[in-house]
N, C-alpha and C positions, 0 to 999 in steps of 0.2 A: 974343217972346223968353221969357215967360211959360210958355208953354207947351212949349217946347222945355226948360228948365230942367227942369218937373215930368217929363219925358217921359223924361230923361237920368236923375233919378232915380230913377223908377222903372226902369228899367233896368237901372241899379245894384244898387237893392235885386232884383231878379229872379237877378242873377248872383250875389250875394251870398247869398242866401239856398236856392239850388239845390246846393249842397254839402254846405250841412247836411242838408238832407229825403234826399239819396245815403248819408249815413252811417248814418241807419237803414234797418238791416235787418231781413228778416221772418223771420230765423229766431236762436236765442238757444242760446246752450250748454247740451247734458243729459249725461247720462251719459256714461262711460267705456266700450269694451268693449275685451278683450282675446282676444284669439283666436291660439289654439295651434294647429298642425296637426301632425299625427300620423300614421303611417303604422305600420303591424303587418304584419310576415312572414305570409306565406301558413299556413293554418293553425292562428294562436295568436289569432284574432278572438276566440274561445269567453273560454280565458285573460285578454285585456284586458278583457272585457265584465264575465267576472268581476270583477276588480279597480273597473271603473271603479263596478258596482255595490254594491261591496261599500266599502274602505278610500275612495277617491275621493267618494263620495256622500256617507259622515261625515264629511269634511274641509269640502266645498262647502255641510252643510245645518248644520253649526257654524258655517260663515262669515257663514251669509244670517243663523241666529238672534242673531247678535251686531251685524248691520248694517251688518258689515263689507263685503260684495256682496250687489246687490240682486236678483241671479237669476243662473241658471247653464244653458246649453245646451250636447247634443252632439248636432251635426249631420253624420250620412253626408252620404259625396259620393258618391252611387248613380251617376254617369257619367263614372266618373275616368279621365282621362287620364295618360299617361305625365309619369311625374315631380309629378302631385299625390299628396295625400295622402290615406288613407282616412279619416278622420276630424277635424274642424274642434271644439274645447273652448273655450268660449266663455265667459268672465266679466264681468259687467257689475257697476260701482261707480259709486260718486259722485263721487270723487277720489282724486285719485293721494297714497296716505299719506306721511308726511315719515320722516326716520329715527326718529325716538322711535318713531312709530307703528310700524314696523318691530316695533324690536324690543320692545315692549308683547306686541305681535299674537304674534310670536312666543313670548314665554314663556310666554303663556294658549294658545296653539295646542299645545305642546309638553307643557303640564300637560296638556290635554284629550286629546291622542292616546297619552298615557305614554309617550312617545317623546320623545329628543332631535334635534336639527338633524342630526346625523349618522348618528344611525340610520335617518331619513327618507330620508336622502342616497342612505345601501346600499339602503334598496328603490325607488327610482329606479334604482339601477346594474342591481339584478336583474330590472328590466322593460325594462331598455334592451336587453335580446339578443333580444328578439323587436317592442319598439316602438319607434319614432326619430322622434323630435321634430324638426319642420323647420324652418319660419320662423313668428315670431312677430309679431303686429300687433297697436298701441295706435291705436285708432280711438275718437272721441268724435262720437256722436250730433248730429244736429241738429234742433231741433224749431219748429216753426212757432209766432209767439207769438201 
């Protein structure tokens, strides 16, 4: 009887304890990424390249020197299909900011490009006749711990 007792117990404890060792997992939350797709009219790739190298590259290597994102990629899609998009912009952070941080980020972004929110706005309007912004994904990394 003895032994049927310790035998139930341990049993128990085996069930009991098999839920917990399932809730850890082997991989832990990292980074943020954000990824834009882009698409440019036939012909104005030159034009975007320009920009992207030019206004687009001070805006992303202001953001990395302040900590605000911790790297920036643009990846062609060399084998695009119908209804993708020619280029993937890629920003990776650490968290997603609250609104104060919003607008902080803003007024030091705004002071550093001597531009305001709406004059930014109009040079988005004026690259939107030859590029078009498609779908946008918030994706967060996962890394092995």
């Amino acid at each position: 009887m003895r032994k049927m007792i310790i035998a139930a117990l341990g049993a128990g404890m085996m069930i009991v304890s098999a839920p917990v060792l399932a809730q850890e997992l082997p991989v832990v939350s990292g980074p943020f990424w954000n990824v834009s797709e882009v698409t440019i009219d036939d012909g104005q790739f030159a034009t975007y390249a320009d920009y992207l190298a030019g206004q687009y590259r001070k805006n992303m290597e202001f953001q990395k020197s302040k900590g605000w994102i911790k790297d920036y990629y643009i990846l062609s899609n060399n084998n695009k299909r119908a209804g993708e998009p020619d280029l993937y912009l890629i920003t990776v952070f650490d968290h997603v900011t609250t609104p104060a941080e919003d607008i902080a980020r803003e007024k030091e972004f705004n002071a550093f490009m001597t531009q305001n929110t709406r004059q930014q706005d109009a040079g988005s309007g004026q690259r939107a006749k030859y590029r078009h912004l498609g779908g946008n994904y918030l994706l967060q990394e996962l890394r092995w711990k």
